[in-house]
N, C-alpha and C positions, 0 to 999 in steps of 0.2 A: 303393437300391443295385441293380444290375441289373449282367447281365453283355453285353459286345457284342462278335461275330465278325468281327475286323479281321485280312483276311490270314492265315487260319486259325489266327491265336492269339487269346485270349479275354482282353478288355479290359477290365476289374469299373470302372463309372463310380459316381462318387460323388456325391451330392448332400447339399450343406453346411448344409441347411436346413429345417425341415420341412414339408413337403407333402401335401395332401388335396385331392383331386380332385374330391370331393364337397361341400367346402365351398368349394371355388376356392382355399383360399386355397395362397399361393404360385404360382398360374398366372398367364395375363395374364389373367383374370377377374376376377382379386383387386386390391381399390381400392388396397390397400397397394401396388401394381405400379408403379403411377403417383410416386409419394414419388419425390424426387430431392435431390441436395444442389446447389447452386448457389450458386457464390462469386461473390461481389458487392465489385464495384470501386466503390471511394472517394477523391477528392479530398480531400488537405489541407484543401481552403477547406470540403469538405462536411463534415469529420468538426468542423471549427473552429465550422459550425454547429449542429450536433449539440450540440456542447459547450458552447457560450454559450445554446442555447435549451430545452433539457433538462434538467431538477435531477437526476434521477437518472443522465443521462449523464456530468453532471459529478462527481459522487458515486462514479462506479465510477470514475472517475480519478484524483482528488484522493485520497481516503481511503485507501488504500494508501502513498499515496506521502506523505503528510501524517505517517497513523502509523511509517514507515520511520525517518522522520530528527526526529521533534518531542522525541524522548528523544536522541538524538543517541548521542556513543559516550563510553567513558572511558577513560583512555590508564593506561595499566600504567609508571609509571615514577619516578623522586626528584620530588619537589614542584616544585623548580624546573624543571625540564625540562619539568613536567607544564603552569606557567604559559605556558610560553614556546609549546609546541605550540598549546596554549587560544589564546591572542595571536595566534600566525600564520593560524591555523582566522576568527577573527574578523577581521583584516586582509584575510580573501579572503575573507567571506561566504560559508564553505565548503557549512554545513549548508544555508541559504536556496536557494546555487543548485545544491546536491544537488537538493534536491525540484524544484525547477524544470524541471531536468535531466528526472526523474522523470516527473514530469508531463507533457512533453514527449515522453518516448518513451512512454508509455501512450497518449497522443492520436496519437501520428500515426505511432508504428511504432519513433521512433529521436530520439537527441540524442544531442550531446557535449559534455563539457568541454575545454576547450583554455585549456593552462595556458601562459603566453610567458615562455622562463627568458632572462635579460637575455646580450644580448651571442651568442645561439646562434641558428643557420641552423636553420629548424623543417624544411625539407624533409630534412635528416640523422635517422638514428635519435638519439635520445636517450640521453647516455652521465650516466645520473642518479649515479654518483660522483662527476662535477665540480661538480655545485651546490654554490656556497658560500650561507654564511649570507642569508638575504634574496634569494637566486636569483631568486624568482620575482615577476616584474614584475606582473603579472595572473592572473583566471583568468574567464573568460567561458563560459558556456552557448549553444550555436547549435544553434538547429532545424537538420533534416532538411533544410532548401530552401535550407538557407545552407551547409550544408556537407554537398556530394557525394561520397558513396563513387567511388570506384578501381575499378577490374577485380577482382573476386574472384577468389584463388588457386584454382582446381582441382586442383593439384600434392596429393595424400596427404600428399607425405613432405615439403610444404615448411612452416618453423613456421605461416605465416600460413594453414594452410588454412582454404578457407571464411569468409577474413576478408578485406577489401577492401587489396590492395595499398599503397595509400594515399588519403589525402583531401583534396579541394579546396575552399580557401574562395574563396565572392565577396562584395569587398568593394568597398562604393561607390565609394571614390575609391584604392583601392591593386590595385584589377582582382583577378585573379585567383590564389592561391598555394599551393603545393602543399604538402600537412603531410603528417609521418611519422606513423603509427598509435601511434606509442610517444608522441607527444606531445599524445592524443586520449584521454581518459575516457570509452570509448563505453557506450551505455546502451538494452538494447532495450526494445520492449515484449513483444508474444509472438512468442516467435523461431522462424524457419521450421526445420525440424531438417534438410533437403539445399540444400548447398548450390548446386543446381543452379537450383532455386526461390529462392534467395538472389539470386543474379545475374541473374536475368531482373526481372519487374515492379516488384517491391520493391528493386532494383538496392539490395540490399547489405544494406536496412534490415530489418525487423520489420514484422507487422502490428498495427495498432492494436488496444488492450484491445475497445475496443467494436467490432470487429469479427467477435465472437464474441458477445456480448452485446447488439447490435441489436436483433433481432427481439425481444427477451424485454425493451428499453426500451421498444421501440416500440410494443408490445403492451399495454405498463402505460400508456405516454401515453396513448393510445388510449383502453382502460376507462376510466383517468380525466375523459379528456372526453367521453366517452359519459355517464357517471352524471352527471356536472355540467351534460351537457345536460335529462337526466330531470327536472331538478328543475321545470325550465318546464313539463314535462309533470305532474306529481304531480297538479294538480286539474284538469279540463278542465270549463268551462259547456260542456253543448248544448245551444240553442235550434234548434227545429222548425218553422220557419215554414210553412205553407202556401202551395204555388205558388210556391214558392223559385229554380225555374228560370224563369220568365216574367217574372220581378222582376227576376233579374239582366240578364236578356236586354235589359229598356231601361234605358239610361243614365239617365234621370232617375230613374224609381223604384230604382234602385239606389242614387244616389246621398240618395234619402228614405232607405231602407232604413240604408245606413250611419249619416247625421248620427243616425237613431231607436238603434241598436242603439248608440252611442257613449254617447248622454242617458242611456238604462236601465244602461247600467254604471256611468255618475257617477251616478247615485238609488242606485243599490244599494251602490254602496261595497264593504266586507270583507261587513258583517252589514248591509247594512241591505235595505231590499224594494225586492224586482223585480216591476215592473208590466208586464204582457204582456197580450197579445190573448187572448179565449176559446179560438181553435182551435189557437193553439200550445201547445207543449208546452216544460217548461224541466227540463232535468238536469243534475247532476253527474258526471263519470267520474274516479273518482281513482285514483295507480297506488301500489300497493306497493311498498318497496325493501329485502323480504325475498331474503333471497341475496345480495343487492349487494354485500354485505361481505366474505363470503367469497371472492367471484369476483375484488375487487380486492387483496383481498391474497396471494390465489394468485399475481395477475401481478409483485405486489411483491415475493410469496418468488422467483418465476423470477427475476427481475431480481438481487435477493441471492446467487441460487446462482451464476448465471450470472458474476456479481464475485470472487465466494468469499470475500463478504462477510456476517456474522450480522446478520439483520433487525435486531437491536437497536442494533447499529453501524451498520448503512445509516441507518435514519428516527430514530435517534437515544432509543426511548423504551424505557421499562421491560419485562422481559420477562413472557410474559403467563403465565395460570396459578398454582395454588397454591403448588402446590409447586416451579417454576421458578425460577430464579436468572439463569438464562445465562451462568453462570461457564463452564460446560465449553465453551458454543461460544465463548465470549470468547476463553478461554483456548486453541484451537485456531486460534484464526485469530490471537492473537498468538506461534501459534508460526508458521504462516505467513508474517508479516511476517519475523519471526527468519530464516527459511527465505532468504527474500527478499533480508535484508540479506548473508547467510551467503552466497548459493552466485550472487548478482549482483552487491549494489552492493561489495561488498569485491572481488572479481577486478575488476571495470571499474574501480576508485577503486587499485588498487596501485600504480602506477608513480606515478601522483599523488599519494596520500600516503606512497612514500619520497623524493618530489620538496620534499612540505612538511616531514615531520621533518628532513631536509637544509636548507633555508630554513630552519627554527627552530632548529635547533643550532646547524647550520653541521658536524654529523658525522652516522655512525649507529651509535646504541649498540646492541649485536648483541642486547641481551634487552627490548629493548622493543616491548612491545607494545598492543593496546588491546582494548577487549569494549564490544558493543553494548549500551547500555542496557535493561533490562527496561522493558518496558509494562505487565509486570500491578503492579499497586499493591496491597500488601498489608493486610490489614485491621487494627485494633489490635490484636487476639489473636493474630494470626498472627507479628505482632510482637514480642509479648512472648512467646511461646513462642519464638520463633527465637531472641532477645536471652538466658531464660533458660538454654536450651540450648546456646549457643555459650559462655556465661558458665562453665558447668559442665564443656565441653570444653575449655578451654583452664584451669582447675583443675585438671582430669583433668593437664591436660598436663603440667604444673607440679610436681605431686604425683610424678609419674612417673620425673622426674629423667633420662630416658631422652635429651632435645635438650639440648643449649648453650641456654645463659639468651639471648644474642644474639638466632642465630637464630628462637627460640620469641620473643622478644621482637617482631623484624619480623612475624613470620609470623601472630601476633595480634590485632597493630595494622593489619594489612591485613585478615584476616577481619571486623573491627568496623567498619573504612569500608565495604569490599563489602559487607556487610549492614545499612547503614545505620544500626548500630546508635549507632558517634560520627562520625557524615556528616566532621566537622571534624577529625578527630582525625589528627597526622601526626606522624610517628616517624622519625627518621633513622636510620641506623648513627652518625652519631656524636653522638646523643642516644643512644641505647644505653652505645656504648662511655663516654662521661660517665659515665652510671648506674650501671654494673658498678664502674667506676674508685671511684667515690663509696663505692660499698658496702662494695668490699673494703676501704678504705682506713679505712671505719667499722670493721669485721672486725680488721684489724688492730691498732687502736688500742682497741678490747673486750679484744683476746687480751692486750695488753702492758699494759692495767691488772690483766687478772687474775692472769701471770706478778708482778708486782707485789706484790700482794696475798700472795699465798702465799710469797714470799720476806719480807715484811715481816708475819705476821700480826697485829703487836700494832699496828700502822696501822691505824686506821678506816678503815672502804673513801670514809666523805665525806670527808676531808681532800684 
C-alpha cells in the first residue's frame, strides 16, 4: 500500500496480492507472471470425438446423467392415478429420453425435449389446461444442431430474460419451423451465468461438461499411454560392438551385421545363451515403475474432481484403506445428483410433466405430486432399525388417541411404502372407511349382547 500525489490530493493505491521484490515473486520476474487462462473453442463433431474415443470422457458424461434418472421418480397420488401416470411415462419413453436428453446437453452444451400436443400450432405459446386425456402425440429429444435457439431476450423486466425468444427446428423434408419455448424441455450443460455471453458464441446454448474437464482428461490419457509405452522399455539388451560406426557405414556389412544380431536373439530366446564376439560387450538396462502409481492415479483423482465425481464411482472399484468405506463421499455426491434433479431437471421437465399428468388423467388434481427416488440403498440393519422404529411410532401414535383412526390409518400406510418397509402395500380411503364401518358395526353388536345379558342374567351368555 503506498500513497500517490495526484492533483495535490493524496491517492493510497492498493495492491490485491502479495508481493516481494526480493524473491520476484509477483513481478514480471516471477514465472507465475506468465500463467494465463485461455478458453478454448470446440466443435460439436470434436467434442462427439472426444466422446466416442475417450473412456473417461465418456464417463464424466454418462454417469451423472445415467444416476439422475436410473431411480427414476415416484408420483404422490391414489394407486390408480399412480398406474395411469406410470402407463403414460412408458407410452413416451419418458425416463430413457430424459437421460439422453441429459447426455446430450453435457456433451455439447444443450438439448431439448419437444413434446407435439395433437391438433395445436407449436409456434403459439402453450395454453397446458386444454390438454385433454392422451394429448400428447409424441415426444422426441433434438440435439443442439437440430434445434436453433432465437434471439436471446436482453429486456430485465421481460419474463423470458436471458432465455432465447424462441426456437427453430430443421427438418429434412418439412424445412424449417418455428416452436414456442413453452413447448421445449430445454436442458443445459454448464450454463453461462450473463446473458450477454449467452447470445454471442454459444448462441443460446451452455458449454459442454468437458470443457472444464479437458485438460485433467487429457492429461490422464496421456500418463496412461506414456506408462503403457514404458513397458516396451522395462528391459533393454545392449550390445557393444566394436567399430559400430564403420559397419553401419557400408551397406553390406550392415546388412551381415543385422541378419547376425537377428540369429543371436532366436539362439538366446527368454533364458536361453547368447553367443557373442570376444571384444563385445553385452548388458541389461532395466527400468523401475516405482512412482508410476501414484502419478496415475493422481491424474485419475484430477479427472474425478474435475466430474465431481468419487473415484470409486468413476473406475468403478472398492475404496481403498482400512478403515474407508466411501459411504460419505458416495453419499455426497448422491446428494449432488438430488441437487441436480432438484434445482435442473424438475424446472426444465415442468410444463412437460403438467402436459403428461394432463394426458394421463385427462385433469389436474391440485395435491399431486411426485419425489425423486433415492440412490443410497440401505443396508439390512439400517433397515430393520428403520422398520422397528417406524413400527413403534406409529404405536406411539395409536396409543395416543390424539388423530382420527382415518387419517393415522393413510398416514401409516404411506410411511411403510416410502420406507420400503411394505413396498406393496396400498390403502385407500375407502378400504379405511370399510374398516372403521366393520369395527364399529362389531362394537355395536358386543354392546347390544351385553345390554342383553344384563337385562336377562339368568340367560347363559352361550345360548
Amino acid at each position: 500500500m503506498e500513497d500517490v500525489l495526484v492533483k495535490n490530493n493524496p491517492v493510497r493505491a492498493i495492491h490485491d496480492s502479495f508481493k516481494n521484490l526480493v524473491a520476484n515473486l509477483n513481478t514480471s520476474r516471477d514465472k507465475q507472471s506468465t500463467g494465463d487462462y485461455v478458453l478454448s473453442s470446440f466443435s460439436d463433431q470434436q467434442w462427439s470425438i472426444v466422446y466416442r474415443t475417450s473412456w473417461m470422457a465418456r464417463k464424466v458424461v454418462d454417469i451423472p446423467a445415467q444416476d439422475a434418472t436410473r431411480k427414476w421418480r415416484e408420483w404422490q397420488a391414489e394407486a390408480p392415478q399412480i398406474k395411469l401416470l406410470e402407463a403414460e411415462e412408458q407410452r413416451l419413453l419418458l425416463p430413457q429420453k430424459v437421460k439422453l436428453a441429459l447426455q446430450q446437453s453435457r456433451l455439447f452444451g444443450g438439448s431439448g425435449i419437444y413434446f407435439s400436443i395433437a391438433n395445436d400450432d407449436p409456434e403459439l405459446p402453450l395454453e397446458v389446461e386444454t390438454i385433454k386425456k392422451g394429448g400428447i402425440d409424441f415426444i422426441t429429444v433434438l440435439s443442439k444442431d437440430i434445434l436453433t435457439a432465437g434471439d436471446i431476450e436482453l429486456d430485465p423486466l421481460e419474463k423470458l430474460y436471458g432465455k432465447p425468444q424462441w426456437y427453430e427446428i430443421s427438418g429434412e423434408h418439412s424445412g424449417t419451423q418455428k416452436i414456442h419455448p413453452s413447448r421445449i424441455a430445454i436442458f443445459i450443460g454448464n450454463e453461462i451465468l450473463t446473458p450477454q455471453e449467452l447470445a454471442g458464441v454459444n448462441q443460446g446454448w451452455g458449454d459442454s461438461v468437458l470443457q472444464s474437464a479437458y485438460e485433467a482428461v487429457r492429461n490422464a490419457d496421456s500418463t496412461a499411454s506414456n506408462i503403457a509405452s514404458l513397458i516396451y522399455e522395462a528391459k533393454v539388451d545392449v550390445l557393444q560392438i566394436p567399430d559400430l560406426g564403420n559397419i553401419m557405414a557400408n551397406p553390406r556389412l550392415r546388412t551381415l551385421l543385422e541378419q547376425r544380431v537377428v540369429l543371436s536373439g532366436q539362439l538366446k530366446g527368454n533364458n536361453g545363451m547368447l553367443i557373442i564376439d570376444g571384444e563385445e560387450e553385452y548388458s541389461q538396462k532395466t527400468f523401475t515403475f516405482t512412482g508410476l502409481t501414484d502419478i496415475s492415479h493422481q491424474t485419475l483423482q484430477a479427472v474425478s474432481g474435475s466430474a465431481d465425481i468419487p473415484i470409486t464411482r468413476f473406475l468403478g472399484q472398492s475404496p481403498s484403506g482400512l478403515t474407508s468405506t466411501g459411504e460419505a463421499d458416495l453419499k455426497n455426491y448422491y446428494d449432488a445428483v438430488n441437487s441436480m434433479q432438484t434445482l435442473m431437471i424438475t424446472p426444465a421437465m415442468h410444463i412437460l410433466d403438467e402436459a403428461i399428468i394432463r394426458s394421463a388423467l385427462g385433469d389436474r388434481p391440485e395435491d399431486l405430486i411426485f419425489e425423486w427416488s433415492s440412490l443410497w440403498q440401505m443396508s439390512d440393519a439400517e433397515k430393520s432399525k428403520i422398520s422397528k422404529e417406524t413400527a413403534e411410532t406409529i404405536k406411539s401414535l395409536v396409543d395416543s388417541q390424539l388423530f382420527p383412526e382415518a387419517e393415522l390409518a393413510m398416514a401409516a400406510a404411506n410411511l411403510l411404502v416410502e420406507h420400503s418397509i411394505l413396498p406393496s402395500f396400498e390403502l385407500t380411503e375407502a378400504d379405511i372407511k370399510a374398516s372403521i364401518e366393520e369395527e364399529e358395526e362389531k362394537e355395536a353388536q358386543r354392546m347390544e349382547a351385553e345390554k342383553l345379558r344384563l337385562q336377562n342374567p339368568e340367560v347363559d351368555d352361550n345360548d
